[in-house]
N, C-alpha and C positions, 0 to 999 in steps of 0.2 A: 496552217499547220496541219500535220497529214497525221495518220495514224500511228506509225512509225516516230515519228519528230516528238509525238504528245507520249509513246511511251517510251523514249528514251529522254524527255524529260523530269518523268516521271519516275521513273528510277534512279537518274542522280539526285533527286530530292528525297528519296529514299534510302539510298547510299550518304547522303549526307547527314540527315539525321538519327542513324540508327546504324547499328553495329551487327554486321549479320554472321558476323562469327561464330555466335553463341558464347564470346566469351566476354566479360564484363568488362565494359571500359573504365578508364583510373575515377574518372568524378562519379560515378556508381559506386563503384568500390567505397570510395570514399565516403559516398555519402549514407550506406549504410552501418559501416563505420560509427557516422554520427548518430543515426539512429539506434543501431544496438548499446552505445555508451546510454544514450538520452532514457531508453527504457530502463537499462541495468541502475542507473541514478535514482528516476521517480520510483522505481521495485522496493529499493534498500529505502528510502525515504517513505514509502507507505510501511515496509514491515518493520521500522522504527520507530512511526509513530501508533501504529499497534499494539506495539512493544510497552511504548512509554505509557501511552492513558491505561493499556489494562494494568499494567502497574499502580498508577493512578488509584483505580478503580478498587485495587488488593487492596493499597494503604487505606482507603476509605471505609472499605468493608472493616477490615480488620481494629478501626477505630474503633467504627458502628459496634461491632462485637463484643470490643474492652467496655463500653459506654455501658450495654444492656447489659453486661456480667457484673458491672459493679454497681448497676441500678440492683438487679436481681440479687447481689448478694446483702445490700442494704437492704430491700425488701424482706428477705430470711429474715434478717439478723432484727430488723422489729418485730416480725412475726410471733420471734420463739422469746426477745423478752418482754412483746408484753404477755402471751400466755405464761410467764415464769413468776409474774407479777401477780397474774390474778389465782396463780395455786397458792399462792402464800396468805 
């Protein structure tokens, strides 16, 4: 095989697997297609679950919060009757 024969080899195996248009062939197209869906899905599915545990996290605190306010107003509320107790 001559120089000539090995580069026009070489080019229809380059004409065969490649697209020298520049423009994108249909299983490309497509297949970023599937990729740009597959991202937009895992996206919404992380800023979902973001969503939901810091939610989570509110109800939790805002228990925590009820919990210490009505330790703390139990705490007052002995506080000032037993001093009411020992002025009498």
């Amino acid at each position: 095989m001559n120089r000539s024969q090995a580069g026009v080899v070489a080019q229809a195996a380059w004409l065969s697997c490649c697209n020298q248009s520049g423009a994108l062939s249909e299983s490309l197209g497509g297949l970023h297609a599937v990729q740009a869906t597959v991202l937009g899905v895992l996206s919404l599915l992380v800023l979902f679950g973001i969503l939901f545990l810091g939610g989570s996290l509110l109800f939790r605190v805002h228990g925590l919060i009820g919990l210490l306010a009505h330790e703390r107003h139990a705490s007052l509320e002995a506080e000032t009757s037993g001093t009411s107790e020992g002025d009498n």
